[in-house]
C-alpha positions in Angstrom: -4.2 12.3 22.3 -2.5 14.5 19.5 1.2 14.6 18.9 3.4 16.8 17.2 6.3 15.0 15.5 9.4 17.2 15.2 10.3 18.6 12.2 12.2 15.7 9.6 11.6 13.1 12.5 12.7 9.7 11.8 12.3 6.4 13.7 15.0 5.1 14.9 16.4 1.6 17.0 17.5 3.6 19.3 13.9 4.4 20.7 11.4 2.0 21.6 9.9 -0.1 18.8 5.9 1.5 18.0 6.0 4.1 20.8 3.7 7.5 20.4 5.8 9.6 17.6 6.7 6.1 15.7 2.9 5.4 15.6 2.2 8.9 14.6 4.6 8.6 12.3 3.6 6.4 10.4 -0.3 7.4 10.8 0.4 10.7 8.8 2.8 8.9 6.1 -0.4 5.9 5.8 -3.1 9.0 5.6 -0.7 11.2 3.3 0.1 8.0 1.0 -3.8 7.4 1.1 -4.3 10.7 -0.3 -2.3 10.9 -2.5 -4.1 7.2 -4.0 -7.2 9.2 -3.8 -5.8 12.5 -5.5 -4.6 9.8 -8.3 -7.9 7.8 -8.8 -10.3 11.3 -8.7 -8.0 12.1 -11.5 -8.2 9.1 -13.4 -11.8 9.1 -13.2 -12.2 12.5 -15.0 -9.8 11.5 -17.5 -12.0 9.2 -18.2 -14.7 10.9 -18.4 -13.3 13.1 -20.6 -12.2 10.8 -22.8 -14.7 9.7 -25.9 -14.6 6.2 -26.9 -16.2 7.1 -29.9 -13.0 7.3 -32.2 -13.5 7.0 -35.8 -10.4 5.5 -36.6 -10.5 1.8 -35.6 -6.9 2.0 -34.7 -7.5 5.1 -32.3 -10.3 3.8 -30.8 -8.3 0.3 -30.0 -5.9 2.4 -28.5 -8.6 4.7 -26.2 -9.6 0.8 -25.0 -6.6 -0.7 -24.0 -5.5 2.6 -22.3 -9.1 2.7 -20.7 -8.3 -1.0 -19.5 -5.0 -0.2 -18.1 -6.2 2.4 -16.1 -9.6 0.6 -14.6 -6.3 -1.9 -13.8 -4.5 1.2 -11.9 -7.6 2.4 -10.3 -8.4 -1.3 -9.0 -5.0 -1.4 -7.6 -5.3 1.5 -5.9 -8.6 0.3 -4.1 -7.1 -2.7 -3.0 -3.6 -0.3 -1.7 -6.7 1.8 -0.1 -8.0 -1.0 1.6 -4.8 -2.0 2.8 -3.6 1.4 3.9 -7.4 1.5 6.1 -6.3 -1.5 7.7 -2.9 -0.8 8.6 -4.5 2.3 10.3 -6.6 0.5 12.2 -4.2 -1.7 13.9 -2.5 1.4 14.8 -5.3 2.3 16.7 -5.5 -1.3 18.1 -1.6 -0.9 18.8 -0.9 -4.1 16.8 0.8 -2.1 13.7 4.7 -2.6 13.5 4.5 -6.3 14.6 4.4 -9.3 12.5 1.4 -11.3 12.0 2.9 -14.2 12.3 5.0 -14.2 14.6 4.5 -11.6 16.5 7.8 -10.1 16.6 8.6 -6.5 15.2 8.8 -6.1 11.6 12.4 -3.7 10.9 11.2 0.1 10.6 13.6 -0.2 7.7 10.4 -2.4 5.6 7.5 -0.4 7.4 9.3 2.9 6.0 10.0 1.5 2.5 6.7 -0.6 2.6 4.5 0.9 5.7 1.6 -1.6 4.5 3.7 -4.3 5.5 2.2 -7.2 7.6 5.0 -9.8 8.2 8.7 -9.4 9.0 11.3 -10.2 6.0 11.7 -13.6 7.2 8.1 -14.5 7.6 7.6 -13.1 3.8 10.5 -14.7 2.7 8.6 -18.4 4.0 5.1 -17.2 2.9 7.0 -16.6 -0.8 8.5 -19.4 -0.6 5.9 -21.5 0.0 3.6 -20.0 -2.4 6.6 -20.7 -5.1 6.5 -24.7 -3.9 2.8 -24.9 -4.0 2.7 -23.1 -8.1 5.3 -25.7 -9.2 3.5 -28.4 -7.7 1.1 -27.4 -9.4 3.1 -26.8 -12.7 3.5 -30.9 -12.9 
């Protein structure tokens, strides 16, 4: 089943939450952002391999390292974004995207358009942060 979104569609609360053009919608924006990760990483990788570690200059070669390290760091976060992105796709297929894990309720399309990735409502994250913040300074004693 293919559907053609209109041209600068949005979702809206005014139409029901996940129906065909919201799912779609947000398919192409995971599949577009996914590309674009991929474009990125392809791109890093050949600057890499266009890049010589074998500087001279201590100082330059220091430099070629740590920039080497931050972008192994970039490309790392990107698999894990990738990975992430694949997943939200498939519970688009499984019709489960849009609703929290938790609690099963919808997340806002307000946080699935800023953060389409998103697993868990505001309030749900807010508890899970919240949580994780009790359990580090337990910890910190």
């Amino acid at each position: 089943m293919s559907i053609t979104l209109p041209q600068n569609y949005r979702p809206t609360d005014r139409e029901p939450f996940m129906n065909a053009m919201q799912q779609e919608y947000f398919r192409q924006k995971l599949l577009k952002w996914k590309a674009e990760l991929i474009e990125e990483s392809n791109q890093t990788l050949q600057n890499m391999q266009e890049e010589s570690l074998a500087q001279p200059d201590l100082a330059d070669r220091a430099t070629a390292e740590t920039d080497r390290s931050l972008e192994l760091r970039t490309r790392d976060r990107f698999r894990k974004l990738i990975s992430k992105i694949d997943s939200a796709l498939k519970s688009i297929e499984e019709g489960s995207y849009g609703y929290c894990e938790e609690t099963g309720e919808p997340i806002s399309l307000k946080r699935l358009e800023a953060r389409p990735i998103a697993t868990l409502s505001v309030e749900a994250q807010e508890r899970h942060e919240r949580l994780e913040r009790t359990r580090r300074d337990e910890g910190a004693d």
